[in-house]
Each structure stands twice: as C-alpha cells, then as structure tokens.
C-alpha positions in Angstrom: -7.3 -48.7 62.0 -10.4 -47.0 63.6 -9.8 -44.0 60.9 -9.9 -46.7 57.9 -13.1 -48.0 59.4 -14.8 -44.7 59.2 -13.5 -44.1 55.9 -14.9 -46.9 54.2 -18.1 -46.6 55.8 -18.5 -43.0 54.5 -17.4 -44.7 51.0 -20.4 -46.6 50.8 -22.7 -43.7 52.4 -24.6 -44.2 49.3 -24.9 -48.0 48.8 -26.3 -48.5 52.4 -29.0 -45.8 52.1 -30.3 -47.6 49.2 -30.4 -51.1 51.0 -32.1 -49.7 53.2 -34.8 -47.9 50.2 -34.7 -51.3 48.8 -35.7 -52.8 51.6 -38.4 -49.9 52.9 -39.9 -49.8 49.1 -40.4 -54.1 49.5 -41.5 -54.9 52.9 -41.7 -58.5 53.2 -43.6 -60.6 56.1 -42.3 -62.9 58.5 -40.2 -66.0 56.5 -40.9 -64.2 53.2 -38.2 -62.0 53.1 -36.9 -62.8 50.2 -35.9 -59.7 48.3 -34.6 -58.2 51.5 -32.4 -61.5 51.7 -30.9 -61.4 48.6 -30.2 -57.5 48.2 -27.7 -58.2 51.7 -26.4 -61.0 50.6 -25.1 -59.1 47.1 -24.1 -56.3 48.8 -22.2 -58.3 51.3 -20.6 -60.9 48.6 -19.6 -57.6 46.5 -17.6 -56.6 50.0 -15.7 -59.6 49.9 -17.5 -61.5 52.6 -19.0 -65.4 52.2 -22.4 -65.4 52.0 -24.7 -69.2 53.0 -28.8 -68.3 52.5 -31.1 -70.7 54.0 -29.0 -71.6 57.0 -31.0 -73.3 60.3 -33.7 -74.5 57.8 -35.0 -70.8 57.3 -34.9 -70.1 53.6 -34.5 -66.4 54.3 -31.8 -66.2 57.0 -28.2 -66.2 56.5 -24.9 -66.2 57.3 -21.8 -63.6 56.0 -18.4 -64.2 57.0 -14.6 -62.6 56.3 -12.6 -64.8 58.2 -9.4 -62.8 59.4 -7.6 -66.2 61.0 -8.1 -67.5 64.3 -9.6 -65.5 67.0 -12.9 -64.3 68.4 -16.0 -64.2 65.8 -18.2 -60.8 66.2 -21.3 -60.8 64.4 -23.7 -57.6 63.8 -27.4 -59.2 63.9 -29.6 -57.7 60.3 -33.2 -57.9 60.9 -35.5 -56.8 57.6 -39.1 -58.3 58.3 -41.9 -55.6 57.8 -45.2 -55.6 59.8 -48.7 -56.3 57.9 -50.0 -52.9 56.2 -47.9 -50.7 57.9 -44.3 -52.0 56.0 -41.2 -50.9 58.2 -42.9 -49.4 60.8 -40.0 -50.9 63.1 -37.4 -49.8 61.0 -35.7 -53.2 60.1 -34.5 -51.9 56.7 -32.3 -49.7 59.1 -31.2 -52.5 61.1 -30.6 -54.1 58.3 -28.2 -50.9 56.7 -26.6 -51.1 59.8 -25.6 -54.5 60.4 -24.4 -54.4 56.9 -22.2 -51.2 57.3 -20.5 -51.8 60.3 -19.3 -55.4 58.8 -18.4 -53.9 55.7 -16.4 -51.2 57.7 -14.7 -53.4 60.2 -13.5 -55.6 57.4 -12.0 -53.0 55.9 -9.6 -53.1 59.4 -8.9 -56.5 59.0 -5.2 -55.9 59.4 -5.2 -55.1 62.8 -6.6 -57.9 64.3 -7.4 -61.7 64.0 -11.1 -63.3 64.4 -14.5 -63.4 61.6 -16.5 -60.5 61.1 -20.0 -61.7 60.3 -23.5 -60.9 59.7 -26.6 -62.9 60.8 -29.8 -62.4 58.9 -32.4 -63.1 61.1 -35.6 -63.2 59.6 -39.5 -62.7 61.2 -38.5 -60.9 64.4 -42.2 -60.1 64.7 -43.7 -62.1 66.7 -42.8 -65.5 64.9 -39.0 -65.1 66.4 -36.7 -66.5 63.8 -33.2 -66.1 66.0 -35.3 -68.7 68.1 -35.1 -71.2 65.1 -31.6 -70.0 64.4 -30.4 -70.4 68.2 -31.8 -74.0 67.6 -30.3 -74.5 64.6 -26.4 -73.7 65.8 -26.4 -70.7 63.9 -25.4 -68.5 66.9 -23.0 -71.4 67.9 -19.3 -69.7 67.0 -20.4 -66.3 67.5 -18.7 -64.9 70.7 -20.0 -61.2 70.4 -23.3 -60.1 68.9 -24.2 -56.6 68.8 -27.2 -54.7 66.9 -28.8 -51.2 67.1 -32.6 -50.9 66.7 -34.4 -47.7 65.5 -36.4 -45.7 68.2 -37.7 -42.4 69.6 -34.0 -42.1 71.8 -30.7 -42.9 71.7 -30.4 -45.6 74.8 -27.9 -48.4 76.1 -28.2 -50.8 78.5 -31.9 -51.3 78.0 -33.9 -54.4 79.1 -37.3 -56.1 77.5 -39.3 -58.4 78.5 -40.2 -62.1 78.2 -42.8 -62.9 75.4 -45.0 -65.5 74.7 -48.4 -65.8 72.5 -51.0 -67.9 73.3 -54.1 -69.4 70.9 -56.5 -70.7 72.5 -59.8 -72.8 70.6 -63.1 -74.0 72.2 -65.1 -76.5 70.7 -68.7 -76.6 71.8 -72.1 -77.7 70.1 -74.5 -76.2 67.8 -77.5 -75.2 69.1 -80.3 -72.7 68.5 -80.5 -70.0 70.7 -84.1 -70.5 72.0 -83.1 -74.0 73.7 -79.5 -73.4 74.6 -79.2 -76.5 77.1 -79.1 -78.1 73.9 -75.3 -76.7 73.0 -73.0 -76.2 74.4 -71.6 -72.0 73.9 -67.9 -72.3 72.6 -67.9 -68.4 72.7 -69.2 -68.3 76.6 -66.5 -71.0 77.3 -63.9 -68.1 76.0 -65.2 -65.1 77.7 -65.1 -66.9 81.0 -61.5 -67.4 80.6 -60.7 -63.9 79.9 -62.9 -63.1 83.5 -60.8 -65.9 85.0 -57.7 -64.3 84.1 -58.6 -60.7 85.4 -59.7 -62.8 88.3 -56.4 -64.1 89.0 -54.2 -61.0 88.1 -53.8 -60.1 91.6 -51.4 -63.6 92.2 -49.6 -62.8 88.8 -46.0 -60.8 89.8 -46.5 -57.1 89.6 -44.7 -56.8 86.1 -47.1 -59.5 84.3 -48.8 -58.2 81.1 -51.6 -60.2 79.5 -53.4 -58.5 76.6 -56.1 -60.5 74.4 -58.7 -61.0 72.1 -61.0 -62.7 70.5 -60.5 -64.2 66.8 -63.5 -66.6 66.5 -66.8 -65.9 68.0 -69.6 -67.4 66.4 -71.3 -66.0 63.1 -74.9 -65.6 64.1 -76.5 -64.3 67.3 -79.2 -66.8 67.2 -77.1 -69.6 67.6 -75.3 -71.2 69.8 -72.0 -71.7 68.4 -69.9 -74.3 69.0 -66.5 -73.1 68.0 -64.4 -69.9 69.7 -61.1 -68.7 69.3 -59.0 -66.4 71.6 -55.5 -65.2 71.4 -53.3 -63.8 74.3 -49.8 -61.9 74.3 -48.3 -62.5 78.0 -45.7 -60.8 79.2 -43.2 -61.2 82.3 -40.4 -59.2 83.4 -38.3 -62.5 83.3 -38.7 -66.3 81.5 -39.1 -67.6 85.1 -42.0 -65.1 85.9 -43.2 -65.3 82.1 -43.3 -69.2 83.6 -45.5 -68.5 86.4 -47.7 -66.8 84.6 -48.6 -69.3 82.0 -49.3 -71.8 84.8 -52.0 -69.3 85.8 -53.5 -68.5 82.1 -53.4 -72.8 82.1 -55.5 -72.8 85.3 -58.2 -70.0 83.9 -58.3 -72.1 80.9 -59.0 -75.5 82.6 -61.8 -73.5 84.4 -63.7 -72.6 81.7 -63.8 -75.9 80.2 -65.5 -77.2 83.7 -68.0 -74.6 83.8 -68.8 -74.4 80.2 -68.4 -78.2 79.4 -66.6 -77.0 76.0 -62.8 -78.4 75.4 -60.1 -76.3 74.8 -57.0 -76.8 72.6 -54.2 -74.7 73.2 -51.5 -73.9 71.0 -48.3 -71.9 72.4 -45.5 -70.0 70.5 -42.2 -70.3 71.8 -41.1 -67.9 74.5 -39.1 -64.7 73.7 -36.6 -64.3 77.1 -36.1 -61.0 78.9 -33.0 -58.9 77.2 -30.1 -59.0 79.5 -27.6 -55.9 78.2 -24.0 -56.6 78.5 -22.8 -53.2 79.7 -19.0 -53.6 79.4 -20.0 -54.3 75.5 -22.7 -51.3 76.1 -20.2 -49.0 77.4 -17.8 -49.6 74.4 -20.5 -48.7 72.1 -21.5 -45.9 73.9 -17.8 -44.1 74.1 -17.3 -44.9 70.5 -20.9 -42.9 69.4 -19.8 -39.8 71.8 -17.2 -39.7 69.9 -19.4 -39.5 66.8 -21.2 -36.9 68.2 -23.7 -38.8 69.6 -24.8 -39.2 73.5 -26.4 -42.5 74.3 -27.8 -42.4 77.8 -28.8 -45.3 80.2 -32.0 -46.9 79.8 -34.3 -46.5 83.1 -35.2 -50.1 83.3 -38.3 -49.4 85.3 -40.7 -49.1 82.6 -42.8 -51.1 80.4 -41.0 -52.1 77.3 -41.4 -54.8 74.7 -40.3 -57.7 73.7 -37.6 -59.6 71.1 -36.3 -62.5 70.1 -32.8 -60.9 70.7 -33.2 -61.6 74.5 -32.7 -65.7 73.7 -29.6 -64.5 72.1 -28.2 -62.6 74.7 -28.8 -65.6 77.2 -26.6 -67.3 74.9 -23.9 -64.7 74.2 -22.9 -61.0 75.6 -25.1 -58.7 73.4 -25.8 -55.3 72.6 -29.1 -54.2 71.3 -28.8 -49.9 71.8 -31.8 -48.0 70.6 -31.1 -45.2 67.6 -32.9 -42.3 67.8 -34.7 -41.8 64.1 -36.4 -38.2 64.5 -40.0 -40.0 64.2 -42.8 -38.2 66.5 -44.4 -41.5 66.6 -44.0 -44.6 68.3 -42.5 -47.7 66.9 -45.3 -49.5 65.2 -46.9 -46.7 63.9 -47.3 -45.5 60.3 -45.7 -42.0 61.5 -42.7 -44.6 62.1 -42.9 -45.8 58.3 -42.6 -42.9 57.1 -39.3 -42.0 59.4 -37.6 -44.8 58.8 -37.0 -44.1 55.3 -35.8 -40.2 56.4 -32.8 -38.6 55.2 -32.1 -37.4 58.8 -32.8 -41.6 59.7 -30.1 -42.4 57.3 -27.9 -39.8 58.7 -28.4 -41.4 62.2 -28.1 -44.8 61.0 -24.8 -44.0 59.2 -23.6 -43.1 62.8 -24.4 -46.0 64.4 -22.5 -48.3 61.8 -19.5 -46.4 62.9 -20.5 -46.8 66.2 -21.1 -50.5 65.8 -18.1 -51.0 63.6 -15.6 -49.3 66.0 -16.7 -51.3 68.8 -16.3 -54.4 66.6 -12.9 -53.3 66.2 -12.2 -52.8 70.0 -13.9 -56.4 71.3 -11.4 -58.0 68.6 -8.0 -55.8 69.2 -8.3 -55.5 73.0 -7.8 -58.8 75.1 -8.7 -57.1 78.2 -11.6 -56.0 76.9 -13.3 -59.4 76.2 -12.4 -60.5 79.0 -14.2 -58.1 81.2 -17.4 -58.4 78.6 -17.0 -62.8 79.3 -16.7 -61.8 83.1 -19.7 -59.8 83.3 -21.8 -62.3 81.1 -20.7 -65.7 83.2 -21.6 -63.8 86.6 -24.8 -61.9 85.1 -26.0 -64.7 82.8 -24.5 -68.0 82.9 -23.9 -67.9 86.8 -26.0 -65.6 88.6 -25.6 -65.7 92.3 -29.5 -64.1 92.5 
C-alpha cells in the first residue's frame, strides 16, 4: 500500500509542480484567493475527490473529500494566500502542492483502510487567520487528524509558535493651531504616550511577551495640532493565557493616555492566533516516514523566538502536525530571497518529499489502531486535560 502511495505521487510529479507555478505566478491576498482556489479544487475533482468552495462563509476556502467508509477522517491543511509586494514569500503555493499530493497519493491506497481523506483550503493565514473563521464555522468539526508541512530554512518537527494578536488603536483629539495648543487637544501625543506606557510596563509583562508597533496616522501638518492618531500593535505571548495577560496591560497603557492627554481611544482587536501545541506521536510518524525518504527532520529547540499561525487554534482543537521543509532559500521567510526559492526546482524536489512524507503518515494514522490511539492519548493529557 505504502509503495502505491509513492507511486502515484511520482505520477503526478509534474501536475503538482505546476500548481504550485500557478499559484507562485498569481499570488493572491488574504480572502482573494480566488485563482489559487479554483486551480486545487480542479486538480482535486480530476483525482476523484468532492470538492465544496465557499465553505464557513469564506468564498475562497474549501473542502475535498474521498470518503473510503466509516472510519477516522485525516485532512492535509492547503494554505495559498501571498503577502503584499513580496507574492509567496512564505511559500503557500508549496503548502498548497503539498497538501494536494499527499491526498491525491493516499487515495490512491484507499484499499487498505477505511476513513476520508480530505483537504482544507484555508485561505488568508497572514495575519487575518482564516482557519479561525473556519474553526467557527464547523469546518474542522469531523476531522480527527490534521497534518501540514510549511516551507522553511530547516527540516524541523515538534516545533511550537506563539500566541498572536493585532491591535489598532485610534485617538480622537481636537484641531488646533500649534501656537495655542491648550486649545486642542494632540491625538498624536495621546498615541506616543501609550507606546512609553507600554515600555514602561514591560518589566510586569511574562519574560516571553513581544509587543512590536507603529504608528499609521499621525497628523498631516506640523503646525497643527491634530486631532486624529492611529497606532497598530502585534503582541505576542508564549501562551493564549499569557498572550491574555498581556492585553490587560496594553488595555491599561491605553486608558492612561486617554487621562493624561484628554483624547479618547477606540480600540479594535483581531482575534487571537493560540500558541502551536505539536502532537509528537503524530510528529514522530512523519518523521520516520521522511528518514526513510532520505530526509532527517530533527527536533525543534523550543526555546527560541518564533512566529505565529492560525494553525495553533487548530491544534487546540485536534492532534496536529505542522513540520517545517527545508527549501534551500538563504533568506528568511518573508523575504523576497524567499520568493524567489519557493518557486526552485530544488523547492519542488523537497516538497515532492514531504507529500510522501505526509501521505505515508496519512496512511499509518488510518491503518494502525494503536497508533491513534497513542496520538488521542497524548492530545487529551497535553491539550484537552493538562494536569499543568
């Protein structure tokens, strides 16, 4: 079975590489990614699977299924959104190749065991967080498994990222001209002070806390006071429950520059991308089915500064794998240099791999009892039930 699965995914070698082109040569925002949508979901009907756009109220997510009767549903998560003026410089199209190969390849097993193969499309990972929409939406409802591989300078299991969420905060003061400024009140003062709160309070934030920001709106003339300031914040926690913490402080330097200032703040808060949790019976599965592809995934070193995804919801919800792919890129992820790697011959090569890798795995969760049972374990005493 695991030979037939290998087999078919070399078959269509070529077709994934160019979804993947397709998808590099068209990158597509957040919620617009429509031609990316529709070039998965014909080369997923043409493998025989059921393809439903526009599921959870997203018009660009979707759902692909081959139902093989009744038994545990494994789903390979596609992401495809590109960043502004840099395109794929996260390497989604790969993602996308990838999530699409190993379904296509572990359908092609279908005979040996019973349960759905299926692909989620989740559109706008960056920074808008579509599997959070999805998650809400019952889209992630009858998966059991969920398992994706994500471009990078290293091939890594087990790795962890942190808890997300962006803040926008507006101050509305008065006009005023400059040379009688207790006339107005300074909208753009009324934000500074709250970055200076902040770095005031940093030293009661936990030790992990990130807070980066800037400042959007700031007045349009120097001689005037202006009465209308805008600031946006990225904060970051190791954990939702810190990420929590956090915000109560941000909430608290905010309040205080309204008192000083006497300008009113409206604040507007995306929801909150949750720390990764890696399920490592799932990761180690993945991991001995790549070394046998030739490929060494080693453990992350969860110590570090990493970023942050939408895929940590999911994995609160079921056991997850999200392993990073090493690419060949000198540059980080984010990066034009990353652009340009992602649409490599040597990235395709990788990315080939990690189908296998991905599908193989698929194959195991589905045909070994014992198996999901110690991934469920692992998840209800790590993530449902934690005793810490």
């Amino acid at each position: 079975m695991k030979n037939l699965i290998l087999e078919a995914i070399d078959g269509i070698r070529g077709e994934l590489v160019e979804l993947s082109m397709e998808i590099h040569r068209n990158p597509e925002l957040a919620f617009k990614e429509y031609k990316a949508c529709a070039a998965l979901a014909e080369f997923l009907r043409k493998h025989g699977f059921t393809v439903e756009t526009g599921i959870a109220g997203l018009e660009t997510a979707f759902r692909a299924v081959r139902d093989f009767g009744e038994g545990p549903t494994v789903a390979f998560i596609a992401e495809y959104d590109a960043l502004p003026e840099i395109g794929h410089a996260c390497g989604h199209n790969l993602i996308a190749m990838m999530a699409a190969g190993a379904a296509a390849g572990l359908a092609a097993a279908g005979d040996g065991f019973k349960g759905k193969v299926t692909v989620l499309g989740t559109p706008a990972e960056e920074g808008l967080g579509g599997k959070l929409n999805m998650l809400d939406g019952g889209a992630f409802d009858d998966v059991d498994f969920a398992l994706m591989v994500h471009p990078s300078g290293e091939n890594l299991i087990n790795r962890t990222s942190t808890a997300l969420q962006h803040w926008t905060v507006a101050f509305a003061g008065k006009n005023a001209h400059s040379s009688n400024p207790q006339n107005g009140i300074n909208a753009l003062t009324a934000a500074m002070q709250t970055f200076h709160n902040i770095d005031v309070l940093r030293p009661l934030m936990p030790l992990t806390a990130n807070i980066n920001g800037i400042i959007t709106e700031g007045g349009t003339a120097a001689n005037i006071i202006t009465d209308r300031a805008v600031a946006e914040f990225t904060v970051r926690a190791k954990t939702l429950d810190d990420l929590h913490i956090v915000c109560d402080y941000i909430t608290r330097a905010v309040k205080a520059a309204e008192v000083l200032t006497g300008a009113s703040a409206t604040v507007c808060r995306d929801a909150c991308y949750a720390e990764f949790h890696p399920n490592r019976a799932m990761n180690r599965a993945f991991g001995d089915n790549m070394s046998g592809l030739g490929i060494v995934m080693n453990e992350a070193d969860n110590e570090g500064k990493y970023g942050s995804s939408d895929i940590g919801n999911v994995s609160l919800k079921v056991p997850s794998v999200h392993a990073y792919l090493e690419i060949g890129s000198n540059y980080p992820g984010h990066h034009l240099g990353f652009t340009e790697a992602s649409a490599s011959d040597y990235a395709h090569i990788m990315a080939v791999k990690a189908a296998k890798g991905l599908a193989l795995t698929g194959f195991d969760i589905m045909a070994d009892e014992a198996l999901r049972k110690r991934i469920r374990d692992e998840f209800e005493k790590e993530v449902l039930y934690p005793t810490t």
